[in-house]
C-alpha angles and dihedrals in degrees: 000000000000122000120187107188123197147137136274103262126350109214100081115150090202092059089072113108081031125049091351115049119238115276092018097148111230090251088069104049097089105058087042091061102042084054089069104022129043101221144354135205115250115218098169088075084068092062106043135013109264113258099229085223089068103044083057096047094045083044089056094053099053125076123243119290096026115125150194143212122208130214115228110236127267093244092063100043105028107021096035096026097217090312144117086352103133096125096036084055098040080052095057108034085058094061085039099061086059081082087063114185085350086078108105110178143311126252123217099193098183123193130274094240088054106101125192119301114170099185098044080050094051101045090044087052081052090067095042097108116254111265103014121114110246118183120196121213107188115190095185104088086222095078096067102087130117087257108060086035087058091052097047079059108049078056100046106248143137135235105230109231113227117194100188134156097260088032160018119193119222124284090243125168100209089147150014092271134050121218105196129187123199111189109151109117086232138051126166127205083260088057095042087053097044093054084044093058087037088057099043095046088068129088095240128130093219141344136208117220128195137194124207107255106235123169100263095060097231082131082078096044091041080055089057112038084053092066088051080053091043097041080049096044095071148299097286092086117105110200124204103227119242095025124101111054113185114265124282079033094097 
């Protein structure tokens, strides 16, 4: 199995003196962290439809094998709610595929005031494009249910794992892939090594992990000391070389 770990965004002004050095300019920020990490979680994405010119440029300044994951927007998963989104989604599948093959997956966050509703999830799987890897994360406690894990399946999909304060969703396999997502403000070397042995006990090829971005930039160092749990938790961990220095080694 392989695990990319990584946080929830990289262009964080706050993170400088820490995980980014003084003086680093923004539009450096993203080759220094995929220097040290294998993949982030894009939110802007959420808040405005992705311009193609700048998937290609953030694709040209990451090595080969980083990826990212995108976050649908807003207007598909939270104005929309999942329907009658065909354009919005047409619109934003074509930036997307200037990632080419660094395109991770894709994240549906819906809102927390959305229930279950089986037919409205199974039309809207009907417009993710085939192919492409698409991860849920439900924040109404009614979705969790066999049968909306079974069609995630049947589509490929994944059901994005949350691990929150109030909160942690199932560790379900619905598909090939995980989608984790990490967002408490604190994890200990006994947390890091639950959620290692947790990852490595499922059937998936490889998973994507994400820490919540918070300003003192532990989100990088929880990314890292999770590959040391995972690389302890067992033989199944496939590392990318050259990646991974020890914390305080930015």
């Amino acid at each position: 199995m392989r695990v990319l770990s990584g946080t929830s965004g990289f262009s964080y002004p706050a993170w400088k003196g820490t995980f980014y050095p003084e003086g680093l300019p923004a539009r450096a920020m993203l080759a220094h962290y995929a220097a040290r990490l294998e993949t982030v979680e894009v939110n802007a994405t959420f808040y405005r439809m992705p311009r193609p010119d700048t998937l290609a440029t953030w694709r040209a300044e990451v090595p080969a094998g980083f990826v990212f994951a995108l976050k649908a927007p807003q207007r598909v998963t939270h104005v929309k709610r999942l329907r009658d989104v065909g354009d919005a989604m047409a619109t934003f599948y074509r930036a997307a595929a200037e990632l080419g093959p660094a395109l991770g997956a894709v994240l549906f966050q819906l809102p927390p005031s959305l229930k279950k509703d089986l037919p409205r999830l199974e039309d809207f799987l009907e417009v993710v494009p085939a192919g492409g890897r698409a991860a849920f994360e439900f924040r109404h406690a009614s979705w969790l249910a066999d049968d909306v894990y079974a069609s995630l399946g049947a589509h490929g999909a994944a059901l994005c794992v949350a691990d929150g304060d109030e909160a942690t969703t199932p560790t379900v396999a619905t598909t090939s892939f995980g989608y984790l997502r990490l967002r408490k403000a604190v994890y200990t070397e006994a947390d890091l090594r639950a959620w290692a042995e947790r990852i490595l006990a499922q059937r998936w090829s490889d998973a994507l992990v994400y820490f919540k971005h918070e300003d003192g930039a532990r989100g990088p160092a929880f990314a890292l000391a999770l590959h040391e749990a995972l690389t302890g938790a067992g033989p199944a961990l496939d590392r990318a070389p050259g990646l991974h220095p020890a914390p305080g080694q930015w």
